[in-house]
C-alpha positions, 0 to 999 in steps of 0.5 A: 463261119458254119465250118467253125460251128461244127467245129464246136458242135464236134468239139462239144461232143467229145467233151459231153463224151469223154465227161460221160465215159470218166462219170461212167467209169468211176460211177460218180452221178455228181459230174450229170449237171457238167454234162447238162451245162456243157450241152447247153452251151453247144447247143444255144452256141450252135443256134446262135451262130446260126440265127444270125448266119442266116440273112433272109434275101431283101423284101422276103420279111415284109407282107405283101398287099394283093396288087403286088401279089398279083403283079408277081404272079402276073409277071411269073405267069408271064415267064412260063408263057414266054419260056414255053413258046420259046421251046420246040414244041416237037421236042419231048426230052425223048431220044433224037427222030430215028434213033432205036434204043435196044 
């Protein structure tokens, strides 16, 4: 669906422009509000398409109480112990034991 929208975008685009380009070659100002007209359709197209493109994940709208606050910031704080005293404590992300870099 998004690629359809630049699709308009590009299309839009090159109709503002070539508008543009004859208003410009034949010095006429009487084709402005065209340009105006046809760049607002692009554009409230564009947001529209993607306002409701968009899908906001479950439970991400609503306000959440203190104890749910807590209880998420419990359960991730649980996590990042557990993943940490999974790992090797002796590893750093450097090179292997021994290995010389030149």
């Amino acid at each position: 669906m998004l690629d359809r929208t630049i699709a308009l975008d590009i299309v839009t685009s090159t109709i503002v422009g070539a508008i543009a380009l004859e208003a410009a070659w034949s010095r006429r100002i009487d084709t402005v509000p065209i340009l105006v007209a046809v760049a607002l359709v692009g554009f409230v197209g564009s947001v529209t398409i993607a306002r409701f493109a968009s899908v906001e994940p479950e439970g991400e709208g609503r306000v959440l109480t203190r104890e749910e606050i807590a209880a998420a910031e419990s359960e991730r704080l649980d996590a990042e112990t557990t993943a940490l005293e999974s790992s090797d404590p002796e590893h750093h992300g450097g090179p292997a034991q021994g290995e010389v870099r030149e």
